[in-house]
Chimera marker file (.cmm) of the C-alpha trace (Angstrom):
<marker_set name="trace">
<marker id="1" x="62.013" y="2.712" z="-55.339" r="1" g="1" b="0" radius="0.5"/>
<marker id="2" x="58.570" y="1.379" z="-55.074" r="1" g="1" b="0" radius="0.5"/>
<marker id="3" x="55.129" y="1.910" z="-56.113" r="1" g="1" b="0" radius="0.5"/>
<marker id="4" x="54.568" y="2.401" z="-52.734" r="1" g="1" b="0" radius="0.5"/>
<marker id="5" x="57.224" y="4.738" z="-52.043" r="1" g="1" b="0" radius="0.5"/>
<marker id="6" x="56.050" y="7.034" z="-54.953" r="1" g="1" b="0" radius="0.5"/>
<marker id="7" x="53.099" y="7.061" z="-54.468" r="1" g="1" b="0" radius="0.5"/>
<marker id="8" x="53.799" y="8.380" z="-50.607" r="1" g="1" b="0" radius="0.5"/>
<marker id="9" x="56.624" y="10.139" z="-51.471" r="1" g="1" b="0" radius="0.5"/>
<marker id="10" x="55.314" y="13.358" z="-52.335" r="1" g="1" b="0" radius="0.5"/>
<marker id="11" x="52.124" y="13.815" z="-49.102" r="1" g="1" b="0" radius="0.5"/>
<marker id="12" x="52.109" y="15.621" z="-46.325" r="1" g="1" b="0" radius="0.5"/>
<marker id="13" x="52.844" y="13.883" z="-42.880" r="1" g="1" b="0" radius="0.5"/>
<marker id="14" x="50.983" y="15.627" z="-39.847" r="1" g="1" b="0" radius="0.5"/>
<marker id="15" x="51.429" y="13.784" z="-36.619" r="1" g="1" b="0" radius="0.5"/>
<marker id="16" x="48.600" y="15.000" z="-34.067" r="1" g="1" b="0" radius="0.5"/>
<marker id="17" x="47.577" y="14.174" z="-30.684" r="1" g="1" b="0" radius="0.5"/>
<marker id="18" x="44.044" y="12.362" z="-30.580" r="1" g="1" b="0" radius="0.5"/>
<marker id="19" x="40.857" y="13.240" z="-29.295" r="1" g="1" b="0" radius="0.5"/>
<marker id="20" x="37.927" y="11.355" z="-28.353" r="1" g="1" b="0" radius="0.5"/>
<marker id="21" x="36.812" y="12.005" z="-31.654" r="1" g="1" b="0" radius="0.5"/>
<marker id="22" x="39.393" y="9.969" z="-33.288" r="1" g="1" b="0" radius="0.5"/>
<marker id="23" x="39.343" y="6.350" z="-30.839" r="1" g="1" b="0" radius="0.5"/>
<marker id="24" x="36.906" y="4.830" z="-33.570" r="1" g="1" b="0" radius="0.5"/>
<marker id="25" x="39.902" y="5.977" z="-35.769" r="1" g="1" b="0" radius="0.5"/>
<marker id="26" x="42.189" y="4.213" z="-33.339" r="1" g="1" b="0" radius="0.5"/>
<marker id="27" x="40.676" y="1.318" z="-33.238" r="1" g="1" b="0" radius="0.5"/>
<marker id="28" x="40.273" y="1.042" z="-37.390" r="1" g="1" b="0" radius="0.5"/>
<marker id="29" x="44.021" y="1.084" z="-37.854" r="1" g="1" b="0" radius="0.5"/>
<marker id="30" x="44.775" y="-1.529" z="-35.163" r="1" g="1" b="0" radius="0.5"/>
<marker id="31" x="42.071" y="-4.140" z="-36.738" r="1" g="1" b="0" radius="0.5"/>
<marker id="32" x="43.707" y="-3.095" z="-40.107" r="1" g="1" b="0" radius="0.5"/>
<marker id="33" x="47.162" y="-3.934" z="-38.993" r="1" g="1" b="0" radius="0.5"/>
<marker id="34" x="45.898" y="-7.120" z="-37.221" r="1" g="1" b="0" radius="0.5"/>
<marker id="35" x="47.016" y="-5.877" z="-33.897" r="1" g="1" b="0" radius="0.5"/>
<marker id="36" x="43.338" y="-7.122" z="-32.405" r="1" g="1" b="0" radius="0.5"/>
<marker id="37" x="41.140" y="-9.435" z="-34.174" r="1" g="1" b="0" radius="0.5"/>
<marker id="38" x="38.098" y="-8.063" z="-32.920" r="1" g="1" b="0" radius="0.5"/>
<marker id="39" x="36.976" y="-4.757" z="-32.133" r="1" g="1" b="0" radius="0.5"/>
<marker id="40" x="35.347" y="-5.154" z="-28.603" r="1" g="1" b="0" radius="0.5"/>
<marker id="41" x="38.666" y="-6.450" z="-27.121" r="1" g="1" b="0" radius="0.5"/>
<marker id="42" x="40.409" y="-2.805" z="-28.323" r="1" g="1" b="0" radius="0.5"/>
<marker id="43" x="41.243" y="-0.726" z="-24.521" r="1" g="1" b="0" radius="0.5"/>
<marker id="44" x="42.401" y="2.100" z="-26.529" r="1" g="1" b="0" radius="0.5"/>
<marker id="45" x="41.235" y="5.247" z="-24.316" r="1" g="1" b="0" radius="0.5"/>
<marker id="46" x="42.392" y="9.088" z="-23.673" r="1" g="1" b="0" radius="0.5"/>
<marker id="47" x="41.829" y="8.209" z="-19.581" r="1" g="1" b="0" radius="0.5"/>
<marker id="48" x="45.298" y="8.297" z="-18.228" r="1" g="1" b="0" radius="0.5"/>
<marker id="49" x="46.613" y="7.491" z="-22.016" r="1" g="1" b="0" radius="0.5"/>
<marker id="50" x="48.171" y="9.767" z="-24.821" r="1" g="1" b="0" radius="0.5"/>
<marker id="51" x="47.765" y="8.701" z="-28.204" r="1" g="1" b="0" radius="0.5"/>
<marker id="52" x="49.113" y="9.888" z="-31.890" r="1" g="1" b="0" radius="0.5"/>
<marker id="53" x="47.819" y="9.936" z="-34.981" r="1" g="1" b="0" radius="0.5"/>
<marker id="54" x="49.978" y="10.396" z="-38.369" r="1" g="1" b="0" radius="0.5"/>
<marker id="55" x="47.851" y="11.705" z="-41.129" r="1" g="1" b="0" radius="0.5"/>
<marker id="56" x="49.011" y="11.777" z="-44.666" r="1" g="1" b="0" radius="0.5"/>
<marker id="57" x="47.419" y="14.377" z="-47.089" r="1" g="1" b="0" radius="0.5"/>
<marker id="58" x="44.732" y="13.993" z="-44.219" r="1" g="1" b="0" radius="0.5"/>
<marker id="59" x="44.488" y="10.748" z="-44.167" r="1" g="1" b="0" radius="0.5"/>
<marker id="60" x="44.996" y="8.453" z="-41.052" r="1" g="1" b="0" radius="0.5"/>
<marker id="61" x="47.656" y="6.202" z="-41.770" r="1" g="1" b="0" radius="0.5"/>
<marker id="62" x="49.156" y="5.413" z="-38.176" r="1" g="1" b="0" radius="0.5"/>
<marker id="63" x="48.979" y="5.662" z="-34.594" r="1" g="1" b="0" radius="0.5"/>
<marker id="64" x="50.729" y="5.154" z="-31.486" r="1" g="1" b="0" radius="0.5"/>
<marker id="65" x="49.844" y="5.283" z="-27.484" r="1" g="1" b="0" radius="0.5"/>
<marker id="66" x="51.229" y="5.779" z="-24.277" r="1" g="1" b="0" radius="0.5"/>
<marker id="67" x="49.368" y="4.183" z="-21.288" r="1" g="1" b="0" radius="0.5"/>
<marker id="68" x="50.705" y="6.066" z="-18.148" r="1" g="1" b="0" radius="0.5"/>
<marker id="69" x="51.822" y="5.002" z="-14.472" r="1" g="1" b="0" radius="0.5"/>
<marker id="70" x="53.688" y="6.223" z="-11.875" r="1" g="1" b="0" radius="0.5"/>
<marker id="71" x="56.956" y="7.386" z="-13.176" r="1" g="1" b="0" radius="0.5"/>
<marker id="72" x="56.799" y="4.857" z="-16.678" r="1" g="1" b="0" radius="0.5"/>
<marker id="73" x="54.767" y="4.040" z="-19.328" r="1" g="1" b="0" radius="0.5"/>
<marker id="74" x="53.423" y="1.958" z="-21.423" r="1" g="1" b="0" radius="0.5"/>
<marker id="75" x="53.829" y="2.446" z="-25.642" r="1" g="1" b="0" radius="0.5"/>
<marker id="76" x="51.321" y="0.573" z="-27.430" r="1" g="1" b="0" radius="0.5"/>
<marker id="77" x="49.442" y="0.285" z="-30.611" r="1" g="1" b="0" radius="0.5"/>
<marker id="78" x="51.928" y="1.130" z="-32.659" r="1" g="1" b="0" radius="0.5"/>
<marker id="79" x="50.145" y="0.662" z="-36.012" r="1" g="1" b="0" radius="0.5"/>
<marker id="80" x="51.099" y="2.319" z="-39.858" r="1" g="1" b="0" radius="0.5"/>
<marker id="81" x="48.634" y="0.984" z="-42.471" r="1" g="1" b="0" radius="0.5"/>
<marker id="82" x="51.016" y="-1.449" z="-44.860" r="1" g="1" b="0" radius="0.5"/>
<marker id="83" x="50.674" y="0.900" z="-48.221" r="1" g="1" b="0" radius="0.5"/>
<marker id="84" x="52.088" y="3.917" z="-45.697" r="1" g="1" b="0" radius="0.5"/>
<marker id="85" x="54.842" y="2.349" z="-44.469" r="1" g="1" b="0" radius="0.5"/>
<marker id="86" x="58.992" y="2.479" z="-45.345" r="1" g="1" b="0" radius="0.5"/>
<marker id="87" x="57.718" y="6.302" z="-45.428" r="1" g="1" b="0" radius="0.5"/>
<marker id="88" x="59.219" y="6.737" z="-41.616" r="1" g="1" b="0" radius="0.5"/>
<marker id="89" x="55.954" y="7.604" z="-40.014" r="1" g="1" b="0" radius="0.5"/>
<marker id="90" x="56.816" y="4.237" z="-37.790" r="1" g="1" b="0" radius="0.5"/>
<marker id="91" x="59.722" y="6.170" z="-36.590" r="1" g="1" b="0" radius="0.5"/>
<marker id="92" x="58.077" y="9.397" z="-36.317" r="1" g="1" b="0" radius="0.5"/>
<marker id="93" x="55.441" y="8.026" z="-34.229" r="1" g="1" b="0" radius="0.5"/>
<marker id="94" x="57.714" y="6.089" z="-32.195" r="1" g="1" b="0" radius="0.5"/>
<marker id="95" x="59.905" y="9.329" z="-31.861" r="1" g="1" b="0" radius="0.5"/>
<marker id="96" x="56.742" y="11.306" z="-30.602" r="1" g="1" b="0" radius="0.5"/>
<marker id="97" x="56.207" y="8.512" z="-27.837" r="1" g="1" b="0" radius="0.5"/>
<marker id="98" x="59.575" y="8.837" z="-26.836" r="1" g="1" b="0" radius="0.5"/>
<marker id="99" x="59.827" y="12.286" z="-26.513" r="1" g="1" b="0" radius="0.5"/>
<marker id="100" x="56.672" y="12.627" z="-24.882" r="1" g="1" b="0" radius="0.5"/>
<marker id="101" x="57.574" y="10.362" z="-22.036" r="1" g="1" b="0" radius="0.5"/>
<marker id="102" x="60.856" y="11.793" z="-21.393" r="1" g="1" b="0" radius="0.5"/>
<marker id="103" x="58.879" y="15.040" z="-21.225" r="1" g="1" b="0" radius="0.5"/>
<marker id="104" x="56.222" y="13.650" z="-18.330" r="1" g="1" b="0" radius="0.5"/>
<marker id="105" x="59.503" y="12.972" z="-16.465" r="1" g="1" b="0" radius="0.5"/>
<marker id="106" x="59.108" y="8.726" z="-16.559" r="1" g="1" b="0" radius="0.5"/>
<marker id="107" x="61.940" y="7.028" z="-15.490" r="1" g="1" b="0" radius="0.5"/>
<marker id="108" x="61.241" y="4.058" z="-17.579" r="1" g="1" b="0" radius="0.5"/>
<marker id="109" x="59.092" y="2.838" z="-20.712" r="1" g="1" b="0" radius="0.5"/>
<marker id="110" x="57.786" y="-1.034" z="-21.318" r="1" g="1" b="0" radius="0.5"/>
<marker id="111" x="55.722" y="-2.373" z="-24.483" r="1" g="1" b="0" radius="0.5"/>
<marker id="112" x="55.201" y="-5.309" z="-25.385" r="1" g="1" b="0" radius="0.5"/>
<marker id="113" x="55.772" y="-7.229" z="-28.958" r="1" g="1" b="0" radius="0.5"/>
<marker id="114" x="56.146" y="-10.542" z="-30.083" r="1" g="1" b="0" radius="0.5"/>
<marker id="115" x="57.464" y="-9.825" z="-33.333" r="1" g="1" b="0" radius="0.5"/>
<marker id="116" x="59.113" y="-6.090" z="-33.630" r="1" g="1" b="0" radius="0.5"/>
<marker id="117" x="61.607" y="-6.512" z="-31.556" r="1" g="1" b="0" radius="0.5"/>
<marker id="118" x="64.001" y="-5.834" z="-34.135" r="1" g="1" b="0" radius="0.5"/>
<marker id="119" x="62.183" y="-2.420" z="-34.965" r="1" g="1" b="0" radius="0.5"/>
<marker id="120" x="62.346" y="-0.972" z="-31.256" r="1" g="1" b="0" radius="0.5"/>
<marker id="121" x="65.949" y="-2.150" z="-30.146" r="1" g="1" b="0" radius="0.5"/>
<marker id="122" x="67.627" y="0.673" z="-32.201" r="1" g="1" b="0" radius="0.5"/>
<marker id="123" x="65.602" y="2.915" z="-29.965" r="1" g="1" b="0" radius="0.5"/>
<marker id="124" x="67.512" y="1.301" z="-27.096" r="1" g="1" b="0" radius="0.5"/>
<marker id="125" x="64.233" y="-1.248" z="-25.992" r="1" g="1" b="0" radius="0.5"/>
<marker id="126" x="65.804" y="-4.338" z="-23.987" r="1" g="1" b="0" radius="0.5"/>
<marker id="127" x="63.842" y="-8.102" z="-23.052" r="1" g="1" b="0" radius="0.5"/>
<marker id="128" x="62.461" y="-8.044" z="-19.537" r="1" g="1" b="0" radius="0.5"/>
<marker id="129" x="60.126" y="-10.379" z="-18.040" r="1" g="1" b="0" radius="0.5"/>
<marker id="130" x="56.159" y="-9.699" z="-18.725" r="1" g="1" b="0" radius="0.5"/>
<marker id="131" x="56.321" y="-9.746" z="-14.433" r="1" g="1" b="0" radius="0.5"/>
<marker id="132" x="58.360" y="-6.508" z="-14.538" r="1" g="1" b="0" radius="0.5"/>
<marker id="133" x="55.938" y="-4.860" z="-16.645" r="1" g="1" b="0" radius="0.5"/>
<marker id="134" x="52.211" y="-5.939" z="-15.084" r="1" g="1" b="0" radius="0.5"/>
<marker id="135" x="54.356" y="-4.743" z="-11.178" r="1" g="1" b="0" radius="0.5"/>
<marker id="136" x="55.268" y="-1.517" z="-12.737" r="1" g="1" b="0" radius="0.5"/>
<marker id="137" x="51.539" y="-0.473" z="-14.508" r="1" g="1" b="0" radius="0.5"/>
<marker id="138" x="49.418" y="-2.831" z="-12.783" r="1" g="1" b="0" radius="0.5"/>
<marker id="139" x="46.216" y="-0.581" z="-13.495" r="1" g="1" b="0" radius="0.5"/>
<marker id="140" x="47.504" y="-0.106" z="-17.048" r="1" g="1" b="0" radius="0.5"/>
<marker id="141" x="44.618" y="-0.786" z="-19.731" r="1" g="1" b="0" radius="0.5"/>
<marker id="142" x="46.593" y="-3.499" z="-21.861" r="1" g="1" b="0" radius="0.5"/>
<marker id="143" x="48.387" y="-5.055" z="-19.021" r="1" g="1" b="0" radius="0.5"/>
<marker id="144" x="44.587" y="-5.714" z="-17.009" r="1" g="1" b="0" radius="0.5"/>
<marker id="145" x="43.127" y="-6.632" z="-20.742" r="1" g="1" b="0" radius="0.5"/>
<marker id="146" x="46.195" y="-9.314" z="-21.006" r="1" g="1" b="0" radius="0.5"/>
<marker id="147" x="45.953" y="-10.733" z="-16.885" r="1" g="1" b="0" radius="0.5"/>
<marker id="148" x="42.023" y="-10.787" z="-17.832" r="1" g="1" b="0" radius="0.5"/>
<marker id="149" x="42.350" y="-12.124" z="-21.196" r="1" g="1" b="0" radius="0.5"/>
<marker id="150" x="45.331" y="-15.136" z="-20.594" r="1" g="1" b="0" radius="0.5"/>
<marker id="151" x="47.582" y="-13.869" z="-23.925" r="1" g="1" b="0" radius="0.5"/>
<marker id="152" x="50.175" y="-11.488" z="-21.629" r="1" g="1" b="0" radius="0.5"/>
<marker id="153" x="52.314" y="-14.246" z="-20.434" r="1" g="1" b="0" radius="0.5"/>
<marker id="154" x="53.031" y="-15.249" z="-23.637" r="1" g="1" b="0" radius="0.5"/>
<marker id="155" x="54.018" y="-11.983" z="-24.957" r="1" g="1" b="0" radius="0.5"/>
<marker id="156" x="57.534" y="-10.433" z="-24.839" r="1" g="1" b="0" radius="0.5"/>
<marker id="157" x="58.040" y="-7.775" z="-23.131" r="1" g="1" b="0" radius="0.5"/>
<marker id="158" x="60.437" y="-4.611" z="-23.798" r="1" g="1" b="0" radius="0.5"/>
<marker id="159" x="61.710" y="-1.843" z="-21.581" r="1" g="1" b="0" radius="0.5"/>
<marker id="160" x="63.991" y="1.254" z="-22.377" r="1" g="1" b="0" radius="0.5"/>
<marker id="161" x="65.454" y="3.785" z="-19.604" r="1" g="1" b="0" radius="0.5"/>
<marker id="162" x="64.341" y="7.285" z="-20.725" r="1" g="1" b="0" radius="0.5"/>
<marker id="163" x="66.759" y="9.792" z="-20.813" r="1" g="1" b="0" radius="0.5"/>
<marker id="164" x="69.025" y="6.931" z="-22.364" r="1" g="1" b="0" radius="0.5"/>
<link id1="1" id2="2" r="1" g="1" b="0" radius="0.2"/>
<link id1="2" id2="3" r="1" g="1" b="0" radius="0.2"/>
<link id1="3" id2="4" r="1" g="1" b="0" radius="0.2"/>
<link id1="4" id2="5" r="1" g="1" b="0" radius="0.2"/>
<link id1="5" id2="6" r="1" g="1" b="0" radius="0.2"/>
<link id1="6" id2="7" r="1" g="1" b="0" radius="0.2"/>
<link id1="7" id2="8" r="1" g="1" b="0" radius="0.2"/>
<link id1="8" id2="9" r="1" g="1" b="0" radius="0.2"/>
<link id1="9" id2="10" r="1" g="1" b="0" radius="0.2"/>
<link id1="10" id2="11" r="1" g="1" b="0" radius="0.2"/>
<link id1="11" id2="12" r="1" g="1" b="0" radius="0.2"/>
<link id1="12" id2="13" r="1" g="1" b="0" radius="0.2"/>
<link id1="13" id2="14" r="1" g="1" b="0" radius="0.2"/>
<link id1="14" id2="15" r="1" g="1" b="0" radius="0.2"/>
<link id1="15" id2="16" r="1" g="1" b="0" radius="0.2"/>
<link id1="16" id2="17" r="1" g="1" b="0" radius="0.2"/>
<link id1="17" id2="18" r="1" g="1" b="0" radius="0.2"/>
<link id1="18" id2="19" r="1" g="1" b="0" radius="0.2"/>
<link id1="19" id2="20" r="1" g="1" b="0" radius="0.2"/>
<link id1="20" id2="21" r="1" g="1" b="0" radius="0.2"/>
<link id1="21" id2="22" r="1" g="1" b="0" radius="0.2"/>
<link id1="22" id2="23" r="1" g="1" b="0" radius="0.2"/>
<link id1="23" id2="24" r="1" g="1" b="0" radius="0.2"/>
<link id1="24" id2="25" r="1" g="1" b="0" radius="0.2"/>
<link id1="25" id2="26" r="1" g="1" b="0" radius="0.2"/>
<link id1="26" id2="27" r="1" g="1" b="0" radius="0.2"/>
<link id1="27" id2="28" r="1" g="1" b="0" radius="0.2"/>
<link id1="28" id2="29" r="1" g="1" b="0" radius="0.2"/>
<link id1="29" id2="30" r="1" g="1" b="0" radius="0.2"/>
<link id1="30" id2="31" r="1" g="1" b="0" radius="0.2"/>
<link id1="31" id2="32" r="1" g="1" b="0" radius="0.2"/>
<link id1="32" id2="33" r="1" g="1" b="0" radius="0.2"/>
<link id1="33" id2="34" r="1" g="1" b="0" radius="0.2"/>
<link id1="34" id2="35" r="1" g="1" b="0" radius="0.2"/>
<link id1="35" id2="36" r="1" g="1" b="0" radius="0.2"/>
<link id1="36" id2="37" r="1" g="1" b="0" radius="0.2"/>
<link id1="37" id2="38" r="1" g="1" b="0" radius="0.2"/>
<link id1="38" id2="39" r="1" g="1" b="0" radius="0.2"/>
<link id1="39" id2="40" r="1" g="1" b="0" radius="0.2"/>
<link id1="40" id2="41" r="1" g="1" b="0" radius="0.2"/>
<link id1="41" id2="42" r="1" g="1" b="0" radius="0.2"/>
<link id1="42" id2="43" r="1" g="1" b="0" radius="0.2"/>
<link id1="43" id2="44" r="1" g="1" b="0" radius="0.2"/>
<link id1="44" id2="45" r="1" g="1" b="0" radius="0.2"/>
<link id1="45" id2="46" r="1" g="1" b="0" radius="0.2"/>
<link id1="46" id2="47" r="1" g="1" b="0" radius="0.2"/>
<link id1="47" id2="48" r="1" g="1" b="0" radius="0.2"/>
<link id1="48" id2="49" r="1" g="1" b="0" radius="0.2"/>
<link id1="49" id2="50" r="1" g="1" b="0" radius="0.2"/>
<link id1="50" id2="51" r="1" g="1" b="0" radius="0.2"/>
<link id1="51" id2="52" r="1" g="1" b="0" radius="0.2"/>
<link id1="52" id2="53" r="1" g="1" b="0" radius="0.2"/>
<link id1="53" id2="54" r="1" g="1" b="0" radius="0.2"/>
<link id1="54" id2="55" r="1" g="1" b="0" radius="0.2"/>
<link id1="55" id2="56" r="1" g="1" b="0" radius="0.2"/>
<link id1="56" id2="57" r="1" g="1" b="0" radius="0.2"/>
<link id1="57" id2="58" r="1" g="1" b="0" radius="0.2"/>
<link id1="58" id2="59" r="1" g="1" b="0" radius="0.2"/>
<link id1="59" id2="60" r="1" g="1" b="0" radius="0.2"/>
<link id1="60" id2="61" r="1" g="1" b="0" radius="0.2"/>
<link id1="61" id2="62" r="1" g="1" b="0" radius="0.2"/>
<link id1="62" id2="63" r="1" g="1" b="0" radius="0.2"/>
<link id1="63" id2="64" r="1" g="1" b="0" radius="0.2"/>
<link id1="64" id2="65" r="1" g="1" b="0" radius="0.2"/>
<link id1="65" id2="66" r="1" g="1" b="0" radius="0.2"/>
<link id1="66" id2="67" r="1" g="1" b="0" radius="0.2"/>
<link id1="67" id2="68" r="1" g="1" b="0" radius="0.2"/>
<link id1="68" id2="69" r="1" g="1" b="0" radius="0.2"/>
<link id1="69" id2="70" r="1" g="1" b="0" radius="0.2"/>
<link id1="70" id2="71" r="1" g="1" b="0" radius="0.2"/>
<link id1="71" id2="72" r="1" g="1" b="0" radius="0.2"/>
<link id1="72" id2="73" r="1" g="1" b="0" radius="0.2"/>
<link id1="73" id2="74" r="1" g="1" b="0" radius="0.2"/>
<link id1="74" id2="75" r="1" g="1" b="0" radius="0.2"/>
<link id1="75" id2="76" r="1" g="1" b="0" radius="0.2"/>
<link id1="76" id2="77" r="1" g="1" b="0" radius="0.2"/>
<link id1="77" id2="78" r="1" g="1" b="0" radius="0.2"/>
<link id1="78" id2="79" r="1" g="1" b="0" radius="0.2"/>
<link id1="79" id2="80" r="1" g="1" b="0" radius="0.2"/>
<link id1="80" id2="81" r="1" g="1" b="0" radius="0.2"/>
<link id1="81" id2="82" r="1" g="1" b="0" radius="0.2"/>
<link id1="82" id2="83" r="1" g="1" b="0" radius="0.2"/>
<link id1="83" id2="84" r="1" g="1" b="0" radius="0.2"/>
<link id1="84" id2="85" r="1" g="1" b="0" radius="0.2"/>
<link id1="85" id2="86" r="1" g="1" b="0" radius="0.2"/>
<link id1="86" id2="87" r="1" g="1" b="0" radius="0.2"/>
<link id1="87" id2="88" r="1" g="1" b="0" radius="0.2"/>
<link id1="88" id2="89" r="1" g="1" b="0" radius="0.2"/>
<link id1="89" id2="90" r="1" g="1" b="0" radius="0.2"/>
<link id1="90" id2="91" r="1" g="1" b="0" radius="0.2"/>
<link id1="91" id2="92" r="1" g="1" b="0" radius="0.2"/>
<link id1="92" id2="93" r="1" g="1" b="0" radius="0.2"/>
<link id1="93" id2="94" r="1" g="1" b="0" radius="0.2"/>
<link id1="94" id2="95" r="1" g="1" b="0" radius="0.2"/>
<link id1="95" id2="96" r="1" g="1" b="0" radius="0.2"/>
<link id1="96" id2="97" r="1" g="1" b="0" radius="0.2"/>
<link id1="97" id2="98" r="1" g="1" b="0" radius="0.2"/>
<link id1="98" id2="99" r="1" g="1" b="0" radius="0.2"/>
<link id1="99" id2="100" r="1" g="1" b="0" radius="0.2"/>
<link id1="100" id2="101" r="1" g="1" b="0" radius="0.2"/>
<link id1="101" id2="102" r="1" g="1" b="0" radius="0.2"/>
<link id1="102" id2="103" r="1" g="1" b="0" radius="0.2"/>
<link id1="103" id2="104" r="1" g="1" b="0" radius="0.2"/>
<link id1="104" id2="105" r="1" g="1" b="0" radius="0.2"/>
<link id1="105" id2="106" r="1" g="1" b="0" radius="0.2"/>
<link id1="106" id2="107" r="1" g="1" b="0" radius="0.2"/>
<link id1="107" id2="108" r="1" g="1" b="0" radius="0.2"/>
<link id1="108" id2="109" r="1" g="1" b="0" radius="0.2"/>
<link id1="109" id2="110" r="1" g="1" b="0" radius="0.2"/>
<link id1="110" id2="111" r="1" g="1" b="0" radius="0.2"/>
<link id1="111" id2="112" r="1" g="1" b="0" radius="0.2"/>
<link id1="112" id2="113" r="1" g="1" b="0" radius="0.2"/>
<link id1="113" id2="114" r="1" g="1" b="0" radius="0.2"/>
<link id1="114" id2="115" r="1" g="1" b="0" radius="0.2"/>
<link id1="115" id2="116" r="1" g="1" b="0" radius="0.2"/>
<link id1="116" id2="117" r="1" g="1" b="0" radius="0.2"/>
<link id1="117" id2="118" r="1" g="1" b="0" radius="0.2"/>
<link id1="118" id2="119" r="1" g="1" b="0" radius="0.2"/>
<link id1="119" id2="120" r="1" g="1" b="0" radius="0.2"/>
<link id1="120" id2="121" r="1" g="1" b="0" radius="0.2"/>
<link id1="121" id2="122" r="1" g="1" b="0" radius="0.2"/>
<link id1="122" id2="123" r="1" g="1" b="0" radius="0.2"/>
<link id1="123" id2="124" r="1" g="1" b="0" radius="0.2"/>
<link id1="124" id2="125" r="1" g="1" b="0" radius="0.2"/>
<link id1="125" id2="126" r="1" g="1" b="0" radius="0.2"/>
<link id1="126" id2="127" r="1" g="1" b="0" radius="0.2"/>
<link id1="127" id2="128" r="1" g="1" b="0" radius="0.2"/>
<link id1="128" id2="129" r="1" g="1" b="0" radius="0.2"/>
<link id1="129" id2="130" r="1" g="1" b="0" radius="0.2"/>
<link id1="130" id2="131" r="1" g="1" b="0" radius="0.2"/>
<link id1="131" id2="132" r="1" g="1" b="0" radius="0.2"/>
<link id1="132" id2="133" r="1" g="1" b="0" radius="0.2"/>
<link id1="133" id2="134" r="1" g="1" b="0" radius="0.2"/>
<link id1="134" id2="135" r="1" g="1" b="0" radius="0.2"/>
<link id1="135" id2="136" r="1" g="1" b="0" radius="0.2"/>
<link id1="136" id2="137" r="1" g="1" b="0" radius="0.2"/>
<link id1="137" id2="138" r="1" g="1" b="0" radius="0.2"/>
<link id1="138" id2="139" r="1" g="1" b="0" radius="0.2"/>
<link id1="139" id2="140" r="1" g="1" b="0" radius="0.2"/>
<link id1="140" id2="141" r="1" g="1" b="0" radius="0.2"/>
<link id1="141" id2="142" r="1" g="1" b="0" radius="0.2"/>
<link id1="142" id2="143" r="1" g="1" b="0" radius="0.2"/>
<link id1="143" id2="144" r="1" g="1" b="0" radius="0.2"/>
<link id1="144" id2="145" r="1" g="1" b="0" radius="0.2"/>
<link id1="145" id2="146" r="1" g="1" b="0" radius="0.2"/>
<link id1="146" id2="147" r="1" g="1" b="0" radius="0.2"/>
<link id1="147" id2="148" r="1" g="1" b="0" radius="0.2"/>
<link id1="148" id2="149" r="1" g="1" b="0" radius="0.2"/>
<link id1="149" id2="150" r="1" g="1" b="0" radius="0.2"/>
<link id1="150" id2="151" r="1" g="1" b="0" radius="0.2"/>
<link id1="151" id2="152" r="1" g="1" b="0" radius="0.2"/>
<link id1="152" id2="153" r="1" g="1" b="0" radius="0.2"/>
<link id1="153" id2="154" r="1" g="1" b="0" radius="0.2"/>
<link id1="154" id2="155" r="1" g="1" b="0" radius="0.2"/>
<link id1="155" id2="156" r="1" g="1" b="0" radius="0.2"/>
<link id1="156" id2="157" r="1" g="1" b="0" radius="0.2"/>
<link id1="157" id2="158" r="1" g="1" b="0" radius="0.2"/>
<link id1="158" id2="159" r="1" g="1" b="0" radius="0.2"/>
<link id1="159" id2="160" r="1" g="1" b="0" radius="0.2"/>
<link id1="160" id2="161" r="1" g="1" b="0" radius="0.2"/>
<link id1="161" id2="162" r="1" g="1" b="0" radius="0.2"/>
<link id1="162" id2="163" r="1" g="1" b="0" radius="0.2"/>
<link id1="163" id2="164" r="1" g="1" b="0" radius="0.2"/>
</marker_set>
């Protein structure tokens, strides 16, 4: 085991929905995990979005979001600080998304990820092309962010059926 591990081993994992409250919190885990580089180019918001936050012993080490459409959604930020992770909070926030849009009745669920690919195929993600996902959530915050910004055609893009 490691040092890590141990020292996670024995805390408490709550995983809560956020609040306004916590998008400053939000926004602190993604610069930590280098998901943005800078803070002002962060669209992490509660309007038409559900977000998670996994606190250990209190303490948040990891969040996930949901940006919603019509009938699919869009999982994003999926962030665990690097001391908190191998502790299956990834999973358990990933879990939470999953359930949660199977829940809202979505037909369908898209992220997008250059590099963890490996982490959401087990949860039945497939490629698609980054067209499929701006026609299905045009109006979604990180898909208008990436048309605006210029990075969204080079990302890869995921989908999973829910329900599957």
């Amino acid at each position: 085991m490691t040092a890590a591990h141990d020292a996670y081993s024995s805390l408490h994992i709550d995983l809560r929905r956020a609040e306004t409250k916590d998008l400053d919190t939000i926004r602190d885990l993604i610069l930590t995990v280098r998901l943005s580089s800078e803070r002002s180019a962060i669209t992490a918001t509660l309007e038409g979005c559900t977000y998670w936050i996994a606190d250990l012993n209190g303490v948040p080490a990891g969040c996930i979001g949901l940006e919603h459409g019509e009938g699919v959604s869009l999982l994003r930020s999926a962030s665990v600080l690097p001391a908190a992770r191998r502790q299956g909070l990834g999973r358990a926030l990933a879990l939470s998304a999953l359930t949660y849009s199977s829940l809202r009745g979505d037909r369908a669920l898209y992220l997008f990820s250059s590099d963890a690919g490996p982490f959401w195929q087990p949860f039945g993600f497939v490629p698609v092309d980054v067209t499929e996902v701006c026609a299905a959530l045009p109006e979604a915050p990180q898909v208008v962010s990436g048309l605006s910004r210029g990075w969204i055609h080079g990302e890869s893009a995921w989908q999973r059926a829910v329900g599957a």
